[in-house]
C-alpha positions as CSV (number, residue, x, y, z in Angstrom):
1,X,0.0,0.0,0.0
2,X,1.2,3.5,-0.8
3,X,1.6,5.3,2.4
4,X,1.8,8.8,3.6
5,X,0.8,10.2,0.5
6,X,-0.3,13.9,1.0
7,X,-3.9,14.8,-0.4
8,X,-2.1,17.9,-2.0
9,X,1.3,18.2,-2.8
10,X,3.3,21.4,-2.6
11,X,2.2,23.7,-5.2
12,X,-1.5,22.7,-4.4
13,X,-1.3,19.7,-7.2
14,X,-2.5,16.1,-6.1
15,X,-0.7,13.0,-7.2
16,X,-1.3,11.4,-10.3
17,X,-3.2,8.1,-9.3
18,X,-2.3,6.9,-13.1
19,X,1.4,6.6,-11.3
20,X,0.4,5.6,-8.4
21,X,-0.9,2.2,-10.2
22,X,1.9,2.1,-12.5
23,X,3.9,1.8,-10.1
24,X,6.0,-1.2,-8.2
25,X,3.3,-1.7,-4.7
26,X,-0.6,-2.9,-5.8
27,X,-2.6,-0.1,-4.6
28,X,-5.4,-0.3,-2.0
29,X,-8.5,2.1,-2.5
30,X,-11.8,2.7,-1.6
31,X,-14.9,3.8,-2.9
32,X,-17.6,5.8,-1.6
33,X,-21.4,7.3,-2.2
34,X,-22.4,10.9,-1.8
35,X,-25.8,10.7,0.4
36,X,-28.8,11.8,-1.1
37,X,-30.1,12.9,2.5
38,X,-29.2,14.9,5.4
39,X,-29.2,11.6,7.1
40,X,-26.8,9.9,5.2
41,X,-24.1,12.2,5.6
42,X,-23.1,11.0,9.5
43,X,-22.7,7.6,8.2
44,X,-20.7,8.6,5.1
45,X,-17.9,10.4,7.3
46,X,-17.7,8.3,10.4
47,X,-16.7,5.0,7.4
48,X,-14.0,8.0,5.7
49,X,-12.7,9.0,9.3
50,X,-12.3,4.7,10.2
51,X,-10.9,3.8,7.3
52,X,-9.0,7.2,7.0
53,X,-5.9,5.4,9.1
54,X,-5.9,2.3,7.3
55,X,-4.2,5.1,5.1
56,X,-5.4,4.0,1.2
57,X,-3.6,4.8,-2.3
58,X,-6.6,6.7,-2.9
59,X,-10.4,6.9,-2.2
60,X,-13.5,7.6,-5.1
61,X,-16.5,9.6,-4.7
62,X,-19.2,8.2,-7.3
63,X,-22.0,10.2,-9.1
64,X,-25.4,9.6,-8.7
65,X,-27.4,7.9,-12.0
66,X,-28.1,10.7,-14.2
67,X,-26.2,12.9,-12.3
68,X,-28.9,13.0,-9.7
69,X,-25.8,13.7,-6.9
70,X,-23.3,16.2,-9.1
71,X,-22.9,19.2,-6.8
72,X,-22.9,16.6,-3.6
73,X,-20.1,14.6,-5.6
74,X,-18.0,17.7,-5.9
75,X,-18.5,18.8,-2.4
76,X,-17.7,16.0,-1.0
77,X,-14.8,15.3,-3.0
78,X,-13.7,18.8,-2.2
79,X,-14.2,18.1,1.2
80,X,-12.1,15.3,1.3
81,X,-9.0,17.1,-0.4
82,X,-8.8,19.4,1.7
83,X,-10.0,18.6,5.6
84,X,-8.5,14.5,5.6
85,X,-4.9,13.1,4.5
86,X,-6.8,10.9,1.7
87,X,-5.9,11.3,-1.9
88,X,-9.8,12.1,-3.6
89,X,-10.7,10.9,-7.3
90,X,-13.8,12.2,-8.3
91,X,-16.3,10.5,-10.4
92,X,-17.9,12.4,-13.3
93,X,-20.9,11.0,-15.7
94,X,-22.0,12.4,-18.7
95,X,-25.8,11.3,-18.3
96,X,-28.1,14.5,-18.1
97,X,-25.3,16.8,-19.1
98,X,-24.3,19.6,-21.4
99,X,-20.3,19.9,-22.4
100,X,-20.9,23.5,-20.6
101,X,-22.3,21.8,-17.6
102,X,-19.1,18.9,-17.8
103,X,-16.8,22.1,-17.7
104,X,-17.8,23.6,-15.0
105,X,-17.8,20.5,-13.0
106,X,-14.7,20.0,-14.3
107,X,-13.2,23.9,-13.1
108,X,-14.7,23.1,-9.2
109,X,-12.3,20.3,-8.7
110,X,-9.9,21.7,-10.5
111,X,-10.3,24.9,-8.3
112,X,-10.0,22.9,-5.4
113,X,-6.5,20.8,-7.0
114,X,-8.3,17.7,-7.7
115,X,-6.7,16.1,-10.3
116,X,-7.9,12.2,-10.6
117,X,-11.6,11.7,-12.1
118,X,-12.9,8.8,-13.3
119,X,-14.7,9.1,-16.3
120,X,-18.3,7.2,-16.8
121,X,-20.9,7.4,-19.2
122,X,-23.4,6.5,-16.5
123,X,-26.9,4.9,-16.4
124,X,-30.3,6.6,-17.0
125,X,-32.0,8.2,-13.8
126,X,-34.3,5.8,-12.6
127,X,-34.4,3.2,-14.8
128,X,-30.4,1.8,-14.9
129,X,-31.5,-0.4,-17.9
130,X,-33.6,2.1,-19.7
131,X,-32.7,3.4,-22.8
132,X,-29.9,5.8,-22.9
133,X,-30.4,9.2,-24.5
134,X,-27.6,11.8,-25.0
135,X,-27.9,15.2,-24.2
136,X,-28.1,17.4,-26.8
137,X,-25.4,19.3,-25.9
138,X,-23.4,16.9,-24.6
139,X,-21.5,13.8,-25.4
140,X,-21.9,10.5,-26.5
141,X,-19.1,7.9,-24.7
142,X,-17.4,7.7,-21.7
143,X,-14.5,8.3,-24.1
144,X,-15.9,11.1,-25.1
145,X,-15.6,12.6,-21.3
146,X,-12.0,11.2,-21.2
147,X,-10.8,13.6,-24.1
148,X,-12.6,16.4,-22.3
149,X,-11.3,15.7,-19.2
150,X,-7.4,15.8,-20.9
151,X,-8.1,18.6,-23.1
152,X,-9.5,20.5,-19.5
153,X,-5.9,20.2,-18.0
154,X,-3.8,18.1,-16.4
155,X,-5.8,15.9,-15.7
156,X,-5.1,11.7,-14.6
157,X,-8.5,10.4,-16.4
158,X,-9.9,6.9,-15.4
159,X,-12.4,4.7,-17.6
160,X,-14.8,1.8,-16.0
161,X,-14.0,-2.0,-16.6
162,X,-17.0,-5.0,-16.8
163,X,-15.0,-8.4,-15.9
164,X,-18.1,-10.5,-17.4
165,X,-19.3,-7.5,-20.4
166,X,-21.2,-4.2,-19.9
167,X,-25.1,-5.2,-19.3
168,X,-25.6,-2.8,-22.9
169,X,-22.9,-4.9,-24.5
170,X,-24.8,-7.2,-27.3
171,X,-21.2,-9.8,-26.6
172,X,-17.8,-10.0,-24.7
173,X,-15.9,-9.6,-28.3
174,X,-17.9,-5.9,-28.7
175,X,-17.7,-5.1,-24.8
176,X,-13.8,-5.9,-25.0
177,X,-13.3,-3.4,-28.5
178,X,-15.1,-0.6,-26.3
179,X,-13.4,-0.7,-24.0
180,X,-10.0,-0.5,-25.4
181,X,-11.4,2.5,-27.2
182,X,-11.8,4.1,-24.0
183,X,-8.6,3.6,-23.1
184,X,-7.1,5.0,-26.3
185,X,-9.0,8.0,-25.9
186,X,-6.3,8.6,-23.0
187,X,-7.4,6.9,-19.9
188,X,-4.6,6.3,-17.4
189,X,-6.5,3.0,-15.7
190,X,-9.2,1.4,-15.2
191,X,-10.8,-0.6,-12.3
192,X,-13.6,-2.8,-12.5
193,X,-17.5,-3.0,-11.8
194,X,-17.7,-5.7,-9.1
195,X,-17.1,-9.4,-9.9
196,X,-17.2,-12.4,-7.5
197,X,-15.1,-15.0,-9.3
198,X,-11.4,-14.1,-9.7
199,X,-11.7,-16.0,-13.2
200,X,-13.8,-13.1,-14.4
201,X,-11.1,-10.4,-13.7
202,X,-7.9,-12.9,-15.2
203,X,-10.2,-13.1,-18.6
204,X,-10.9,-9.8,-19.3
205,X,-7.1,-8.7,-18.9
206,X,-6.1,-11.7,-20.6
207,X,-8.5,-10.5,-23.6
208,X,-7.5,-7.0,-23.4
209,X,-3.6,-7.4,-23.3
210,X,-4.5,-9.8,-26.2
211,X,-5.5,-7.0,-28.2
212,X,-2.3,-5.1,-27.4
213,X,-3.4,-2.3,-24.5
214,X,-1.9,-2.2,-21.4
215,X,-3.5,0.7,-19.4
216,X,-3.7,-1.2,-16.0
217,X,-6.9,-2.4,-15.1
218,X,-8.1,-2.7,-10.7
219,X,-10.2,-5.2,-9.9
220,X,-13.5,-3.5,-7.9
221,X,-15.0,-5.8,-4.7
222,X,-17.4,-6.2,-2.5
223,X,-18.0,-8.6,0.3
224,X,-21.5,-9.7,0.2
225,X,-22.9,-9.3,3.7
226,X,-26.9,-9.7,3.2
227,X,-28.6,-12.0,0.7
228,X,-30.2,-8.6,-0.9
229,X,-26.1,-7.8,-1.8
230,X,-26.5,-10.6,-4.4
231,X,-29.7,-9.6,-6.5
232,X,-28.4,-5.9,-6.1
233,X,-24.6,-6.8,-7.7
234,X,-26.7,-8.0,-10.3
235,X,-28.0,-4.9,-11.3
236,X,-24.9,-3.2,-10.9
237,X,-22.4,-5.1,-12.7
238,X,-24.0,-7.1,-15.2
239,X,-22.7,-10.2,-14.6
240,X,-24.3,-13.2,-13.0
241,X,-23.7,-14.2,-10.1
242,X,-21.2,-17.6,-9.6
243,X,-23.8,-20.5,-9.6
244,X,-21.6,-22.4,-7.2
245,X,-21.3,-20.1,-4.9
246,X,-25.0,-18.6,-4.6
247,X,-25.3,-22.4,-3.8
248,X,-23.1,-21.6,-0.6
249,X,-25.0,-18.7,0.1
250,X,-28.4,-20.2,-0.5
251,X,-27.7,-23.1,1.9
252,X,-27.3,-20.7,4.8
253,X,-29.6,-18.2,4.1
254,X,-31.3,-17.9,6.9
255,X,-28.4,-16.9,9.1
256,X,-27.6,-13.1,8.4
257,X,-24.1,-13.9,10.7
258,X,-23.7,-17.1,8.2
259,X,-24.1,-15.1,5.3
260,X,-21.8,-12.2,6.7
261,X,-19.1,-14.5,7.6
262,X,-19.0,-16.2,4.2
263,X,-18.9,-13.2,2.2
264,X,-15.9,-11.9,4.3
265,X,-14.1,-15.2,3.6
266,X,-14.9,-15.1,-0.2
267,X,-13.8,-11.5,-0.7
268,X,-10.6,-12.0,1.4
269,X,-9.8,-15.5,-0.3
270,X,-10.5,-13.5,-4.0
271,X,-8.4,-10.8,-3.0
272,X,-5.5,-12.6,-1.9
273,X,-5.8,-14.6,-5.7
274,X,-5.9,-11.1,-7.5
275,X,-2.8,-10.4,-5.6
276,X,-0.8,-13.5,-6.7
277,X,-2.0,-12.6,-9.7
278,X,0.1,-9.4,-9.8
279,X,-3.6,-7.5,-9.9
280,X,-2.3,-3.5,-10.0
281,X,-4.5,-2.8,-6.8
282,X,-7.6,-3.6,-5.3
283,X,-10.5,-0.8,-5.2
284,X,-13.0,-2.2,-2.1
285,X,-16.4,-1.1,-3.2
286,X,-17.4,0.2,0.6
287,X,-21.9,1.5,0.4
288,X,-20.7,4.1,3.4
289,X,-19.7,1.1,5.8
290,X,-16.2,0.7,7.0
291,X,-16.5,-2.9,8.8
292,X,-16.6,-5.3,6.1
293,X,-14.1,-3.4,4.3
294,X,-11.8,-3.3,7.6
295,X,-12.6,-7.2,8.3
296,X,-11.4,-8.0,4.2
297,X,-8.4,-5.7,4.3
298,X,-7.0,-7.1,7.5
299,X,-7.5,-10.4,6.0
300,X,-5.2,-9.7,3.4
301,X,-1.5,-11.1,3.1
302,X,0.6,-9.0,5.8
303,X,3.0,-7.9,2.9
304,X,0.4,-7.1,0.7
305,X,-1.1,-4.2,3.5
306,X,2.1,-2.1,3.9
């Protein structure tokens, strides 16, 4: 893990995260939600402030579908580069949004020294799998945003992966020449939508590196810790989930501590592949909770956490 790595360094620029992958040590991230509500907010800084001294490469703020959360997003990423010692990367989505609108997004977190941004199309509001329109003023791809984002400044611009294919994606061959397109436009990285079988992650960079790119790709996780987690990861990343082991789950769901325990030892196990696997990092996916996180990350290899 890269440690003691200032949020700002002198001269009021952030790191590049882009190096920070590229570089010798996997990195060790994590990934947050801006809260819709008043309520949410509490929760949201009490998991930054626990997890703050387990002292990640990097943390993400996402974007709400459609944009719904842009001007919490920037705040909180804002927020986060300048009151905590965490390096911020700010998610930005095109849904929803002129190329004026992207811009000034894109001039707040610059104003603030935020550098890192990952680039997303992003789903419709609402409906994730509805039909996606573009805005008429705005842009079409997520590469699209990424050339924006590098003709904006200096700029370290990274581009989501889908280990199984993009739910839009007619097949993997297609969802494998988009993606590499993305990463042409200029992306520095990438890191994954989640995926529960290691096997999933090793085939897409197998097919990828095939194709001649190397822009390193981090594999996104997320310990399931409630039967809901597995209907809901669905949804998010496409993929379905591993036959065998919703078999695992199934046959003990009735104990929420069963289920819990299991997902912890999946996720930690997985990890531990990716990292034998010389995986560039490992991005925990956290939904504003710090304790499964904690419980995987302490799991880890001891030489893998420092």
């Amino acid at each position: 893990m890269a440690l003691g790595i200032p949020s700002v360094l002198p001269g009021g620029s952030q790191p590049s995260i882009g190096d920070l992958i590229a570089g010798p040590a996997p990195t060790f991230s994590f990934e947050f939600f801006p809260p819709k509500t008043a309520e949410g907010q509490p929760l949201l800084w009490q998991a930054i402030r626990e997890l703050e001294p387990l002292r990640p490469s990097f943390v993400s703020i996402t974007y709400g579908a459609g944009g719904t959360t842009r001007d919490t997003t920037v705040s909180v990423t804002e927020r986060v580069a300048t009151e905590t010692t965490l390096l911020p990367m700010a998610h930005l989505t095109a849904v929803n949004h002129s190329v004026a609108e992207l811009r000034h997004v894109i001039g707040r977190l610059a104003g603030v020294g935020v550098r890192n941004v990952l680039a997303v199309r992003g789903d419709p509001p609402g409906d994730p799998m509805g039909e996606w329109v573009r805005h008429p003023e705005g842009v079409m791809y997520a590469a699209d945003l990424v050339r924006l984002l590098k003709e904006s400044g200096d700029f370290c611009v990274g581009v989501a992966a889908f280990p199984y294919k993009h739910p839009r994606s007619p097949d993997i061959a297609s969802d494998t020449t988009r993606f590499i397109e993305k990463c042409r436009s200029g992306a520095d990285f990438a890191i994954t939508q989640m995926f529960f079988d290691a096997d999933d992650y090793l085939r897409l960079r197998d097919r990828v590196a095939a194709e001649g790119c190397d822009t390193p790709i981090v594999p996104g996780v997320m310990p399931v810790t409630r039967m809901a987690t597995i209907e809901r990861s669905e949804q998010l990343s496409g993929a379905p989930f591993p036959p065998a082991l919703l078999e695992r789950f199934e046959r003990i769901a009735g104990d929420a501590e069963a289920v819990r325990r299991l997902g912890i030892e999946q996720c930690s196990e997985m990890c531990a592949r990716l990292l034998e696997e010389g995986v560039p990092g490992i991005h925990f996916i956290t939904l504003n909770r710090s304790t499964a996180t904690r419980e995987v990350w302490q799991n880890l290899p001891a030489g893998a956490r420092v």
